[in-house]
C-alpha positions in Angstrom: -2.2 -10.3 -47.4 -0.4 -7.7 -46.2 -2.6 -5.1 -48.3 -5.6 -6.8 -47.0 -4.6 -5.9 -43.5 -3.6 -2.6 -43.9 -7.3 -1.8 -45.8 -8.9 -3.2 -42.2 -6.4 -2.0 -39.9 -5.8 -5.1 -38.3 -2.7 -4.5 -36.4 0.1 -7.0 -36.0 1.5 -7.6 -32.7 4.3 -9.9 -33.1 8.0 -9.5 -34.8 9.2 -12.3 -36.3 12.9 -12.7 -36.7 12.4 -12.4 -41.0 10.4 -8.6 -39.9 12.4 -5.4 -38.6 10.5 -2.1 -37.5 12.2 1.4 -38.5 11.7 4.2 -38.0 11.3 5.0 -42.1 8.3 2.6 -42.2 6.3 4.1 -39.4 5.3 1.0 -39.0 4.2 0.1 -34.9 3.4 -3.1 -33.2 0.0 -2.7 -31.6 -1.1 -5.1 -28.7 -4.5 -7.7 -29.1 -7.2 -5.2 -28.3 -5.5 -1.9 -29.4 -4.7 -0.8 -25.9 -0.7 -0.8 -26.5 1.2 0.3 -29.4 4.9 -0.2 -29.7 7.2 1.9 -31.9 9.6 4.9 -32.8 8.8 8.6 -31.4 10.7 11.6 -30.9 9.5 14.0 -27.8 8.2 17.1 -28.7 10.4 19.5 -27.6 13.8 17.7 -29.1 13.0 19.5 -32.4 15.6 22.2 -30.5 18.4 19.9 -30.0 18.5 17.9 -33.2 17.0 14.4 -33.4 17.0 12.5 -30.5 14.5 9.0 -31.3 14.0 6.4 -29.1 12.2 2.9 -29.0 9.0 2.7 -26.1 5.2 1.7 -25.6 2.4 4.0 -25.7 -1.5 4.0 -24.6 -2.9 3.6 -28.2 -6.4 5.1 -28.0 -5.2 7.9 -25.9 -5.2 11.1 -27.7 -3.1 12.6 -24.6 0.8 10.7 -25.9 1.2 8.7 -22.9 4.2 6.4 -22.8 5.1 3.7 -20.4 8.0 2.1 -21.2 11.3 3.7 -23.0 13.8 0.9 -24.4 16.7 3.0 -25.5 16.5 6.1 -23.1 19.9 6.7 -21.9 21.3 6.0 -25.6 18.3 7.9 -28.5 19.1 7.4 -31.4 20.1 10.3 -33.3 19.1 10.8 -36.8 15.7 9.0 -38.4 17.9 5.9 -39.4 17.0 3.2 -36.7 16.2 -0.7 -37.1 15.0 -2.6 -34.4 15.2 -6.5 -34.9 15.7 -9.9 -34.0 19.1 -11.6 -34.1 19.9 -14.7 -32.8 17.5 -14.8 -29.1 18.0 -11.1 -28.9 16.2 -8.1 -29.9 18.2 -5.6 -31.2 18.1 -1.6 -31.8 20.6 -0.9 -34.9 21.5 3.0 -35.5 22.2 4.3 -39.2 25.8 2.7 -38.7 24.5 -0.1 -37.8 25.8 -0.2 -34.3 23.7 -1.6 -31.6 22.4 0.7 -29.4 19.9 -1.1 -27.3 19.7 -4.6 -26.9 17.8 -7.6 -24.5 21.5 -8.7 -23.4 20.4 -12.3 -23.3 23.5 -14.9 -23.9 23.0 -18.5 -24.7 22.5 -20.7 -27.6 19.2 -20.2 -30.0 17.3 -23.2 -28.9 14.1 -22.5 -31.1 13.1 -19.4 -33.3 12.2 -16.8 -31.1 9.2 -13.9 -31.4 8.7 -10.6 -30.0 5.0 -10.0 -28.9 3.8 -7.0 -27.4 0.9 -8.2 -25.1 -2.6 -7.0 -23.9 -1.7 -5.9 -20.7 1.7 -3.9 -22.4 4.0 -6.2 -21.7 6.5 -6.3 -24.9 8.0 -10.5 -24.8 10.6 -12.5 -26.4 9.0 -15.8 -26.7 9.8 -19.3 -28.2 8.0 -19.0 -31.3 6.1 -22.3 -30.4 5.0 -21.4 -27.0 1.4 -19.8 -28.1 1.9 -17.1 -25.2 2.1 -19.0 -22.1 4.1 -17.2 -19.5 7.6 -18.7 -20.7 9.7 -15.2 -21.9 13.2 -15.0 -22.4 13.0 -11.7 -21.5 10.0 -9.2 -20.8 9.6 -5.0 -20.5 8.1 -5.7 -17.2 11.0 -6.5 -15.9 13.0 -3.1 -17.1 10.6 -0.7 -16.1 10.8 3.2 -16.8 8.8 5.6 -15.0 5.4 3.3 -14.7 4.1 0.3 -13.1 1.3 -0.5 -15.2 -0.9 -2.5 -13.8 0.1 -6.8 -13.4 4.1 -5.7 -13.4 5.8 -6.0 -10.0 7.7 -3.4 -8.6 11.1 -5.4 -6.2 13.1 -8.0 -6.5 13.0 -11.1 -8.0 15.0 -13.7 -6.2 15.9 -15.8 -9.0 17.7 -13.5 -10.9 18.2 -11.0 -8.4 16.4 -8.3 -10.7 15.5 -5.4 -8.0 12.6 -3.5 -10.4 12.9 0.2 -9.8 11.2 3.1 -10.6 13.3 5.8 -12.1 11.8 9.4 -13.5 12.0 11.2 -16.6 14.6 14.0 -16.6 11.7 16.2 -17.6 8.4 16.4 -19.2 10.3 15.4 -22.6 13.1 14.0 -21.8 13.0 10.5 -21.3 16.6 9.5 -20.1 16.7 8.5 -16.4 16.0 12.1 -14.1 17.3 12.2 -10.6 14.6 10.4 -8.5 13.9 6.9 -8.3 11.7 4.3 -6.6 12.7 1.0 -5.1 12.6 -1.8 -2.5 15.1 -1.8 0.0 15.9 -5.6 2.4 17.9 -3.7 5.2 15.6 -5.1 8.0 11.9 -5.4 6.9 11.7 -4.9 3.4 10.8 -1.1 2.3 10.3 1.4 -0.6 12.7 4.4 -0.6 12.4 7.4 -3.2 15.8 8.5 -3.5 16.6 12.2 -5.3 19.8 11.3 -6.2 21.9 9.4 -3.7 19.6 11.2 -0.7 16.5 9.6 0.6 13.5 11.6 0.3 10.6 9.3 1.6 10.0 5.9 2.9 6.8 4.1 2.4 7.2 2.1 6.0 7.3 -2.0 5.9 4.1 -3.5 4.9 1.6 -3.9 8.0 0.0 -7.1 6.1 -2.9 -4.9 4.8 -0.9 -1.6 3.5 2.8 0.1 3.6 2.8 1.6 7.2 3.4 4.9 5.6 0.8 5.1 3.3 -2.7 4.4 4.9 -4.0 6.3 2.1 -3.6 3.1 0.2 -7.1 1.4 2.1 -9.4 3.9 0.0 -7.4 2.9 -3.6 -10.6 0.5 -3.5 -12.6 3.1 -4.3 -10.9 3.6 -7.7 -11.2 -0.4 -8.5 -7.6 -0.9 -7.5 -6.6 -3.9 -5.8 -3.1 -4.4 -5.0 -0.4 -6.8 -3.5 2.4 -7.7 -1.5 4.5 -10.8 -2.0 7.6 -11.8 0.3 8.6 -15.4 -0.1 11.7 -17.1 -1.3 10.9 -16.6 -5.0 10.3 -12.6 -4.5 9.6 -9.5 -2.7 7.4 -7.5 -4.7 4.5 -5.1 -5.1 1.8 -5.6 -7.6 -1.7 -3.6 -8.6 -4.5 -4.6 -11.0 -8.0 -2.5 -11.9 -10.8 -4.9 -11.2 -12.7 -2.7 -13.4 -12.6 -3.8 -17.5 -11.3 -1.1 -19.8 -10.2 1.9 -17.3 -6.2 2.9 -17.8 -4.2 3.0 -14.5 -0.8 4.0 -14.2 1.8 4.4 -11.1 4.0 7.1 -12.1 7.6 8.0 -10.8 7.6 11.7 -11.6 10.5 14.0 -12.5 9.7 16.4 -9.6 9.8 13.9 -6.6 6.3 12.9 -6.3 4.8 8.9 -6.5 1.8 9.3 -8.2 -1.4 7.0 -8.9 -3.4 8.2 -12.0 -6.5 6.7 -13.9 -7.7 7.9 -17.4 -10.8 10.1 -17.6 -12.6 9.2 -21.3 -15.4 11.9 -20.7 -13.0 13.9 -19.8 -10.3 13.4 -21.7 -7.2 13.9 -19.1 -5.6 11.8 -16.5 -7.4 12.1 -13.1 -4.6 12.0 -9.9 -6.5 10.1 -7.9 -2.8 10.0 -4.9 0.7 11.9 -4.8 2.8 10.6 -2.4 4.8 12.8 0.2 1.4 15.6 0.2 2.1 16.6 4.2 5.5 18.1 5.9 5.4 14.2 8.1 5.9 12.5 4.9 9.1 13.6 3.8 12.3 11.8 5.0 13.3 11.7 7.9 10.0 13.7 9.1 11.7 15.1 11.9 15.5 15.4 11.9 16.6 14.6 15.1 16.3 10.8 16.5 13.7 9.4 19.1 11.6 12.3 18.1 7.9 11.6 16.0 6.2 14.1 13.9 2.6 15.0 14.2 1.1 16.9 11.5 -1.6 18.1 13.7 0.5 19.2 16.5 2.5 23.0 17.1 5.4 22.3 16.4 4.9 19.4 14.3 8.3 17.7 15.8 8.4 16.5 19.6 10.9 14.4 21.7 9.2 10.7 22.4 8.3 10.4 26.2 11.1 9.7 28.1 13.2 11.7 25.8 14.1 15.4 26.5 15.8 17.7 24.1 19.4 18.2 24.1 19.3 21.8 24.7 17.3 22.3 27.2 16.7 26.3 26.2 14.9 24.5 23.3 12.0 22.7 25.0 10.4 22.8 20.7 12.2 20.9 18.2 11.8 24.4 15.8 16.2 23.7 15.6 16.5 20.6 13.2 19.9 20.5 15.3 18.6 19.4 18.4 18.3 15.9 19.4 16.3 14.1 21.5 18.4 12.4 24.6 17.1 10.0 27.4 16.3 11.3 30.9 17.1 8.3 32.5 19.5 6.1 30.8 18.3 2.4 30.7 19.2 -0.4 33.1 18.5 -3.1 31.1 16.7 -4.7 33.8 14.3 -2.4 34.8 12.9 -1.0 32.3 9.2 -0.3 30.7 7.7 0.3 27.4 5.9 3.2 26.7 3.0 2.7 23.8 2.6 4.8 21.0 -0.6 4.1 19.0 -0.9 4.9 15.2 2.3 5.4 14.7 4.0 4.8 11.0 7.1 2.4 12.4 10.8 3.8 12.5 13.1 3.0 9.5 14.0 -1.0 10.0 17.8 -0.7 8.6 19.2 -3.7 10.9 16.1 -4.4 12.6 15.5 -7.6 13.8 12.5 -9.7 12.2 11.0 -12.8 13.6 7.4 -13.3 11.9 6.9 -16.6 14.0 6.5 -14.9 17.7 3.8 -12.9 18.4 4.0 -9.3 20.9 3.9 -11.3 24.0 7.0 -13.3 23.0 8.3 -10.5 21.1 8.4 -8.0 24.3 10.4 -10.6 26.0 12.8 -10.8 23.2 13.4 -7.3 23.6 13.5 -6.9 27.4 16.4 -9.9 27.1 18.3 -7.9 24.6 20.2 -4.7 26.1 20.5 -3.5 23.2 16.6 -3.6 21.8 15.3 0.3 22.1 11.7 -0.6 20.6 9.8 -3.2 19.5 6.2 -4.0 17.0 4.2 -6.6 15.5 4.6 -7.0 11.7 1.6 -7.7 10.8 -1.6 -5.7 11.7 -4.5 -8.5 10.9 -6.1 -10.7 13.1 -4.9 -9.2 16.0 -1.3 -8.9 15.2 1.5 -11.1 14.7 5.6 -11.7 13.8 8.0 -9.2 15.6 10.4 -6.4 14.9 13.2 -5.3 17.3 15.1 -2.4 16.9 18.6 -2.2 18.2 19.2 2.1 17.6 17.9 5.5 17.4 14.2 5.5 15.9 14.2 7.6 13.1 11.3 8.7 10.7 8.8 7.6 12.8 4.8 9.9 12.4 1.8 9.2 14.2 -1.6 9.7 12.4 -5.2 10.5 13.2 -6.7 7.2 12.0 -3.9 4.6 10.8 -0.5 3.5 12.4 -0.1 0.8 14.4 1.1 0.2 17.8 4.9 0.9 18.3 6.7 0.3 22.1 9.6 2.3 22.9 11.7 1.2 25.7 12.5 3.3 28.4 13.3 3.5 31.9 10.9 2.9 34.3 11.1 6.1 36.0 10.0 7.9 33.1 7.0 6.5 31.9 
């Protein structure tokens, strides 16, 4: 039967626990409808170093090697001798010696015979054997991502198992173990992405508004490409999720070694991968947009950086913020009784680390929340829709904070009544 296959190339798309794949056979595990393979490869430019192979998922009709997912890419295996398998509930990535080199980490007893399937949507599963793909896995590569969110994985943390999903680049263009920059949700007030180079951040998406991240308005016109995407905070998760609503067009969301977020779709007339957004494209995007704090950046403006009303520069020989070392101090410090807000419309909010959330209040309640807390410096709805609703308080400096020409939302700053 297995001759009969190979003369109609019908792939297989399972392992069993009597299969292995090495990297000898060439064999690959190709997903139902040939859009995913799964199997051995060696980047291009390793032919320098000696062998380095590693285990991962790749677009299968794309003549342009595209791959998704790396198993194995802080530990390649290094000579042609490698054996991935099943043993026990686990799937396991054997070297020449024999020593494991990769493995799904799951611990328990085997309660039934287990499969690995690697699905439609390029999702490589371990699976009860019996379970006829419904959504039970053991373990799944959309949890462990690489560099992509494909579309249908989620991008945060799972509650449950406390699994924060994170984005982490390349080292280069063929070198797959984990680079330098990284993508992921941080819960320090409202929930947030931060791309961190390293241990520094380098851009912050903004919470979500309830229709986009406040930092990236640009998100609203991803319609336009078929892309319809997600936000979930509840008590099982806090995650970000994308699908095409378009059959049979490639997206991908791409953590790139160079520090940019990018959102790519597949061009079959033209044969390449159209860019379709890069994060971080103005000076106002990068973290924090303007160094000192209470100060917003405008991308339209000369200079770009200014103190918020009611703030004045610390030097006062440098009325422009051209001197990241300035900061931005109050005129008049604040009472706590008589002060006002000022309103700043289309802003992208501050950073929320230790802000305080209440989604049930609206701005009404939420100004009066603030005005009874000394300590509250600004204040915003957290959601956009209908009107607005919930509340953030901040309790410190605003940092990072941008307005823009046509997105933003409404942010009030509190200061002293003489100054507004």
């Amino acid at each position: 039967s297995i001759m009969f296959r190979l003369a109609f190339s019908i792939y297989v798309n399972t392992l069993s626990p009597t299969e292995s794949l090495t990297i000898a056979s060439n064999r690959t595990i190709v997903s139902l409808g040939d859009d995913f393979e799964l199997g051995f490869f060696k980047p291009a430019a390793s032919l320098r170093e000696g062998d380095r192979w590693y285990l991962g998922i790749w677009y299968k009709t794309i003549p342009v090697r595209t791959y998704v997912w790396v198993a194995n890419r802080d530990n390649p295996l290094s000579s042609s001798a490698g054996t991935l398998k099943i043993s026990g509930i686990n799937l396991v990535l054997l070297n020449q010696s024999n020593i494991t080199v990769w493995s799904t980490n799951l611990t328990g007893a085997v309660r039934s015979q287990v499969v690995a399937e690697l699905l439609p949507n390029g999702n490589f599963v371990l699976r009860d054997s019996k379970s006829n793909g419904q959504d039970v896995f053991f373990w799944q590569s959309f949890d462990h991502p690489t560099d992509t969110l494909l579309p249908h994985m989620k991008l945060g943390l799972d509650r449950k198992t406390e699994n924060n999903r994170v984005l982490t680049s390349w080292k280069n263009s063929y070198d797959p173990s984990s680079g330098y920059l990284s993508y992921k949700l941080e819960m320090l007030g409202l929930p947030e992405f931060f791309m961190w180079r390293s241990k520094v951040p380098v851009f912050r998406s903004g919470p979500w508004d309830g229709i986009r991240f406040s930092g990236i308005p640009e998100m609203q016109i991803w319609k336009h490409i078929n892309i319809s995407y997600n936000f979930t905070e509840n008590t099982e998760e806090v995650a970000y999720t994308y699908r095409v609503t378009t059959p049979n067009v490639y997206a991908r969301l791409m953590m790139d070694f160079q520090g940019f977020l990018q959102l790519s779709t597949w061009n079959p007339a033209m044969s390449e991968w159209n860019m379709f957004w890069l994060s971080s494209t103005d000076e106002c995007d990068t973290y924090p947009s303007c160094n000192p704090t209470n100060s917003y950046c405008d991308a339209n403006k000369m200079p770009r950086c200014n103190c918020i009303k009611g703030f004045v520069p610390g030097n006062p020989q440098e009325r422009s913020l051209n001197n990241s070392f300035t900061e931005c101090l109050r005129k008049t410090q604040l009472s706590c009784s008589g002060d006002g807000f000022f309103l700043m419309r289309k802003m992208k909010l501050p950073a929320t680390t230790g802000a305080i959330v209440d989604k049930r209040i609206g701005v009404k309640e939420c100004e009066e929340k603030c005005i009874n807390n000394c300590n509250c410096t600004a204040f915003a709805n957290t959601n956009i829709q209908d009107g607005g609703s919930g509340c953030v308080i901040w309790t410190s400096e605003l940092t990072d904070i941008r307005s823009y020409a046509d997105a933003g939302q409404d942010l009030y700053v509190r200061v002293a009544a003489v100054d507004l």
